[in-house]
LUMDRENMAR-140311 format. One record per residue: residue number from 0; residue in one letter; x, y, z of N, C-alpha, C in turn. Coordinates in steps of 0.2 Angstrom, whole numbers, always signed. Each point is the difference from the previous one (the first is absolute). Layout:
% residues N
<kolmar resi="NUM" resn="A" n_u="X" n_v="Y" n_w="Z" ca_u="X" ca_v="Y" ca_w="Z" c_u="X" c_v="Y" c_w="Z"/>
...
//
This chain:
% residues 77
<kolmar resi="0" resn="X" n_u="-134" n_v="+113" n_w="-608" ca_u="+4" ca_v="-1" ca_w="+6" c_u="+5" c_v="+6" c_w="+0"/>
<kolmar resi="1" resn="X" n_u="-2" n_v="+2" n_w="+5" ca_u="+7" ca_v="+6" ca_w="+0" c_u="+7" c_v="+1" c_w="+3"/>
<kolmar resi="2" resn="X" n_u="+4" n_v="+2" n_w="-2" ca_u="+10" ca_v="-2" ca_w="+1" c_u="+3" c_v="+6" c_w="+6"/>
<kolmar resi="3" resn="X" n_u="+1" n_v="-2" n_w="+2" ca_u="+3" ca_v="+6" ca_w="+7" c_u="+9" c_v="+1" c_w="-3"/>
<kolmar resi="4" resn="X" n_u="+2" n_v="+4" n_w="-2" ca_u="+8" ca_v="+2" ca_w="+0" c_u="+0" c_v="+6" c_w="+6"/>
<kolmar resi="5" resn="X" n_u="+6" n_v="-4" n_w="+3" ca_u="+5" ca_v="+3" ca_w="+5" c_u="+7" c_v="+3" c_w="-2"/>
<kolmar resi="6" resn="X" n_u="+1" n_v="+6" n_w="+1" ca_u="+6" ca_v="+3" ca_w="-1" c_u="+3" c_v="+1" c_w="+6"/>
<kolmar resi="7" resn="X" n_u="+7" n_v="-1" n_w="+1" ca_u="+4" ca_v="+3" ca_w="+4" c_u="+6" c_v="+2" c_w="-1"/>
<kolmar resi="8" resn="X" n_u="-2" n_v="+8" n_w="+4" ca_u="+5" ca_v="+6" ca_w="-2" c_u="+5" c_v="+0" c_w="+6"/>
<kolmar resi="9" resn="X" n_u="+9" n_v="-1" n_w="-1" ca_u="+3" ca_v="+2" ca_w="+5" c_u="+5" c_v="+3" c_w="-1"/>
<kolmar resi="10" resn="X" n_u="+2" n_v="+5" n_w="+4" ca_u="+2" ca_v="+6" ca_w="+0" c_u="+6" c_v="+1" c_w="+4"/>
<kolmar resi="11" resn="X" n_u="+4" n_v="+5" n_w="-3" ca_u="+6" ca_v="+0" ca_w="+5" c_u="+1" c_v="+7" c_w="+2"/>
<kolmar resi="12" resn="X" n_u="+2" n_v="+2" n_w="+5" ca_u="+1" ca_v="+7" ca_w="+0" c_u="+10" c_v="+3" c_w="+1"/>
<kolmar resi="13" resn="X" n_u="+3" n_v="+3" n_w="-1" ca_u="+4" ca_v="-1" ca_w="+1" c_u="+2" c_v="+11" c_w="+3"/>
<kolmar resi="14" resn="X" n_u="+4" n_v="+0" n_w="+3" ca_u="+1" ca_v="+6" ca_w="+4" c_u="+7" c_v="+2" c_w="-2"/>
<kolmar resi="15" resn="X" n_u="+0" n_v="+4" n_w="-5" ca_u="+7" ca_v="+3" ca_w="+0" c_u="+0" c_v="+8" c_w="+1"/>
<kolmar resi="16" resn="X" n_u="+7" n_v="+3" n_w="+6" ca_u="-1" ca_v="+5" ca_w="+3" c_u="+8" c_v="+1" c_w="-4"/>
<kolmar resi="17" resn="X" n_u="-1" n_v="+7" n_w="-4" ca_u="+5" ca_v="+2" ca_w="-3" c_u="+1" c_v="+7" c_w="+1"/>
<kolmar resi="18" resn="X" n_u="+4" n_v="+3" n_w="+4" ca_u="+2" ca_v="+7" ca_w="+3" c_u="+4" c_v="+4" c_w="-1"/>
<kolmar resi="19" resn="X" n_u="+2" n_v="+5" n_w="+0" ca_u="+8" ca_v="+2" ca_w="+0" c_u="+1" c_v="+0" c_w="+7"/>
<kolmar resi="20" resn="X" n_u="+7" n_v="+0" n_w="+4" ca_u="+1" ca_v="-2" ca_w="+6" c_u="+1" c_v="+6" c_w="+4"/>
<kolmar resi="21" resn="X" n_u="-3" n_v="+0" n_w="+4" ca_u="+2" ca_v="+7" ca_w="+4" c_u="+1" c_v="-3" c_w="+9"/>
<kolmar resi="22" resn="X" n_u="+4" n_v="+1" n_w="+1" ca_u="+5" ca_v="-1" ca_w="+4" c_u="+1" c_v="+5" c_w="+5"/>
<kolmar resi="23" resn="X" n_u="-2" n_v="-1" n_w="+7" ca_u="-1" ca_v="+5" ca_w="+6" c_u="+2" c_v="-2" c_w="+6"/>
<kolmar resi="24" resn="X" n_u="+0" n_v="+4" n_w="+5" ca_u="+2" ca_v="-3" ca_w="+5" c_u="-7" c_v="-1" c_w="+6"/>
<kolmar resi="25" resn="X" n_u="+0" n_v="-6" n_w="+2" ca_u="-7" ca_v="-3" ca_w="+3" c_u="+2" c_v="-3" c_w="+4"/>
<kolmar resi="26" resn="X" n_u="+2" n_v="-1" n_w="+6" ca_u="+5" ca_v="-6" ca_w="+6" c_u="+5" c_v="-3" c_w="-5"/>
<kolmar resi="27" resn="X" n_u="+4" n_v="+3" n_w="-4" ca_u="+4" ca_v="-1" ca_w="-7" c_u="-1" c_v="+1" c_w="-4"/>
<kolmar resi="28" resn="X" n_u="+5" n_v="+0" n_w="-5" ca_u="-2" ca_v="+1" ca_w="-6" c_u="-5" c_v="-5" c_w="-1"/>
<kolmar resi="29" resn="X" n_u="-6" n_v="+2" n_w="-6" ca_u="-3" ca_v="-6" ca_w="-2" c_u="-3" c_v="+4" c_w="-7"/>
<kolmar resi="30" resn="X" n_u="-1" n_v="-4" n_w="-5" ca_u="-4" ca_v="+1" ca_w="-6" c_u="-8" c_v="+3" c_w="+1"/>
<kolmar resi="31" resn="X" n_u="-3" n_v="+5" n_w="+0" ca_u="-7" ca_v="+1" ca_w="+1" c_u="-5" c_v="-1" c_w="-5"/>
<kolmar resi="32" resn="X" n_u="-7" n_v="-2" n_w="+2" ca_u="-5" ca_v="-3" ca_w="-5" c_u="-5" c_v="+5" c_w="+0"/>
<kolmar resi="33" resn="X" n_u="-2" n_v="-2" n_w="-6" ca_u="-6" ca_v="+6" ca_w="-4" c_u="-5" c_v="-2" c_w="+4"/>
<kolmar resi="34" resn="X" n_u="-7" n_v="+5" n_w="+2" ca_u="-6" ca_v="-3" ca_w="+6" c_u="-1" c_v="-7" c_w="-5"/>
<kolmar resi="35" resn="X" n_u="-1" n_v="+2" n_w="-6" ca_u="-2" ca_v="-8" ca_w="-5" c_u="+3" c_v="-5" c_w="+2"/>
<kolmar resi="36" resn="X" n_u="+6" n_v="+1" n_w="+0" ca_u="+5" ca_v="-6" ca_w="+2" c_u="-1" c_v="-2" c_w="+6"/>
<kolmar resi="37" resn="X" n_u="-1" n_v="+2" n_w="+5" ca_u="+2" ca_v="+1" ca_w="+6" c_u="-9" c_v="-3" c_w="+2"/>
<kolmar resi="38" resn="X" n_u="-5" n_v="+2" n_w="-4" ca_u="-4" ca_v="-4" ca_w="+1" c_u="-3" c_v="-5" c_w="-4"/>
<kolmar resi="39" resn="X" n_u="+5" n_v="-4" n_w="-6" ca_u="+0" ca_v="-5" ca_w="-3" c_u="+3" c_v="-6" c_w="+7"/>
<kolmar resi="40" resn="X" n_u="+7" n_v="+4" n_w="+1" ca_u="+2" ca_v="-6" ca_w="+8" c_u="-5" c_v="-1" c_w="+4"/>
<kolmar resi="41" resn="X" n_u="-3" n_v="+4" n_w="+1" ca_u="-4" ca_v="+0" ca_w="+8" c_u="-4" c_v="-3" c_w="-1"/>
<kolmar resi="42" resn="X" n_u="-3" n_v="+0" n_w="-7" ca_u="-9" ca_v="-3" ca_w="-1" c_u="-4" c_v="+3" c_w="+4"/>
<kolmar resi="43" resn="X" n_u="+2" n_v="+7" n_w="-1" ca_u="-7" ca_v="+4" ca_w="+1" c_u="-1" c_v="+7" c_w="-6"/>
<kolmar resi="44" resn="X" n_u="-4" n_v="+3" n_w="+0" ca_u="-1" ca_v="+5" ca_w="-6" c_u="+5" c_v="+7" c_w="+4"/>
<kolmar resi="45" resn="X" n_u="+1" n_v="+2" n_w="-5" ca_u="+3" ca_v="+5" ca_w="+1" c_u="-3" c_v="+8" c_w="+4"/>
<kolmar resi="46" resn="X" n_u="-5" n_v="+0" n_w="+2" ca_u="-4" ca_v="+5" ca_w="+4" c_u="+1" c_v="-6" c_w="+7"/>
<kolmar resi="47" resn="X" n_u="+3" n_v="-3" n_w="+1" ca_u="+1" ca_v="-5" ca_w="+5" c_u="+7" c_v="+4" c_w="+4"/>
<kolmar resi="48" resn="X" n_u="+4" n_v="-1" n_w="-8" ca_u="+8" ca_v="+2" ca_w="+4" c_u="+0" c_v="+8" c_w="+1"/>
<kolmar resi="49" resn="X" n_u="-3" n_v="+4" n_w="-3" ca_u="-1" ca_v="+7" ca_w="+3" c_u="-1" c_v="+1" c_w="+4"/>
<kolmar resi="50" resn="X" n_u="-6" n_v="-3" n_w="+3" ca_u="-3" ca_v="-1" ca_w="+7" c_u="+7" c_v="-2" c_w="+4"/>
<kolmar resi="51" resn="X" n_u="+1" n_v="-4" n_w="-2" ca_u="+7" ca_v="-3" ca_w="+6" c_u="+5" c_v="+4" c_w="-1"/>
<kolmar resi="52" resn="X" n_u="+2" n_v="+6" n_w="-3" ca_u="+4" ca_v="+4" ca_w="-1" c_u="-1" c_v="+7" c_w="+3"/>
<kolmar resi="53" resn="X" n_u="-7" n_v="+2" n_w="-1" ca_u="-1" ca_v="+5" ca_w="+5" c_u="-1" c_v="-1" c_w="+9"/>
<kolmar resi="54" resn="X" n_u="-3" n_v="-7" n_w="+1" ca_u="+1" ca_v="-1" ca_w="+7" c_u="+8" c_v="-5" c_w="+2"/>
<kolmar resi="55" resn="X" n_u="+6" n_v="+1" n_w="-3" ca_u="+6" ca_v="-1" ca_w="+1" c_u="-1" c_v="-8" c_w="+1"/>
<kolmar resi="56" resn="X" n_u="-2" n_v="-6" n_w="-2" ca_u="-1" ca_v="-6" ca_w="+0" c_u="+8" c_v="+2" c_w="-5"/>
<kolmar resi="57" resn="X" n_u="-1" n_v="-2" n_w="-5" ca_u="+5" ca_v="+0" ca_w="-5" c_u="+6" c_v="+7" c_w="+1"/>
<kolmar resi="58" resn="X" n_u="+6" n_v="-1" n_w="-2" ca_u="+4" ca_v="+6" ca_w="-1" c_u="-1" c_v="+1" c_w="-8"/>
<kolmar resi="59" resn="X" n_u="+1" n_v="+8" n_w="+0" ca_u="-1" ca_v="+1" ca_w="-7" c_u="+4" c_v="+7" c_w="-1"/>
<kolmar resi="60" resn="X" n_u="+0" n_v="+1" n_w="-6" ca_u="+3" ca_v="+8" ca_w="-3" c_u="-5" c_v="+3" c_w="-4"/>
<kolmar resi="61" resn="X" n_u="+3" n_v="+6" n_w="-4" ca_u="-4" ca_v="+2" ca_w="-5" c_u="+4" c_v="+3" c_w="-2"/>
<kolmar resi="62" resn="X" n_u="+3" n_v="-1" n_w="-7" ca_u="+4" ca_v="+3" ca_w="-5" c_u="-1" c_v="+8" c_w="-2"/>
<kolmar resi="63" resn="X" n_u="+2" n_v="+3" n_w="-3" ca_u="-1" ca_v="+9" ca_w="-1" c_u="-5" c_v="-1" c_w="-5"/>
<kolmar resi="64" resn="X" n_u="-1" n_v="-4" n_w="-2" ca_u="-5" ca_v="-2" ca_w="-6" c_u="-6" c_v="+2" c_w="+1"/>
<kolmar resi="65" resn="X" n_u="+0" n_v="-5" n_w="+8" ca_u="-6" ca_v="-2" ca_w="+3" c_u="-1" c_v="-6" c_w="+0"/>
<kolmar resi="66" resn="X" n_u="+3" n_v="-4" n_w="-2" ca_u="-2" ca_v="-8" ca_w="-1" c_u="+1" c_v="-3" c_w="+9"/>
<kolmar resi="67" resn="X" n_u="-6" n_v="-4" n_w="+2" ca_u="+2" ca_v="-2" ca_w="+5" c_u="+3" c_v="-6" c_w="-1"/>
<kolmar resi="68" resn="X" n_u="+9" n_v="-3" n_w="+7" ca_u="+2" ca_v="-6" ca_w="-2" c_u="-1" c_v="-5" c_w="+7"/>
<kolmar resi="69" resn="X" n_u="+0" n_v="-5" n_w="-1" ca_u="-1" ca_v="-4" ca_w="+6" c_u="+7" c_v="-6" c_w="+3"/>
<kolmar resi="70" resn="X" n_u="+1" n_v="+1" n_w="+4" ca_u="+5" ca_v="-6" ca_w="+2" c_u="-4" c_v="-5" c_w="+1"/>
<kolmar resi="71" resn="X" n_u="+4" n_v="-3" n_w="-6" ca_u="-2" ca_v="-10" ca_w="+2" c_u="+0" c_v="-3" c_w="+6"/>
<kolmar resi="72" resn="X" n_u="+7" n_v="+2" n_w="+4" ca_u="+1" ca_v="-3" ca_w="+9" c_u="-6" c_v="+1" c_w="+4"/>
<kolmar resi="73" resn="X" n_u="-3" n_v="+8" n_w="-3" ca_u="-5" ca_v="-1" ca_w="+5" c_u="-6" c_v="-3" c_w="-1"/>
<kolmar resi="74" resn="X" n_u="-2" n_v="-3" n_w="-7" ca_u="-6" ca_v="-4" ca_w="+0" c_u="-2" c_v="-6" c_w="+5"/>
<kolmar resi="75" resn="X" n_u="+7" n_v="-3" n_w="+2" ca_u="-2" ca_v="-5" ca_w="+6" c_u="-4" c_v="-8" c_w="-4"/>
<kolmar resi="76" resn="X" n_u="+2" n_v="+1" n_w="-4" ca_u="-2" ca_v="-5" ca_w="-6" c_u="+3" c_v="-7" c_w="+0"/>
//
């Protein structure tokens, strides 16, 4: 006679976005998101929000660094 065992796995995910705050002016002042970030909110990948930033979908900047930042207002989320 043979025994069937069943396992069940469940799983939590949990999303913590931890920044330092950089703070610009975007239709106001507003705190800006890393593309990571910015595509954590949006639920989409991050070659997603670049796209939306070179066709002016989203507002963005780019720091002297080079880091591109994205305004949250503008996700439309």
């Amino acid at each position: 006679m043979k025994t069937r065992t069943e396992i069940t796995v469940e799983t939590d995910r949990w999303v913590v976005i931890n920044r330092r705050r950089k703070t610009t002016w975007c239709s106001g002042p507003v705190e800006m998101l890393s593309t990571d970030d910015a595509a954590i909110i949006a639920r989409v990948n991050s070659r997603t929000i670049f796209h939306w930033a070179e066709s002016g979908i989203v507002h963005s900047t780019e720091t002297p660094e080079g880091l591109l930042l994205i305004c949250p207002n503008s996700l439309n989320i």
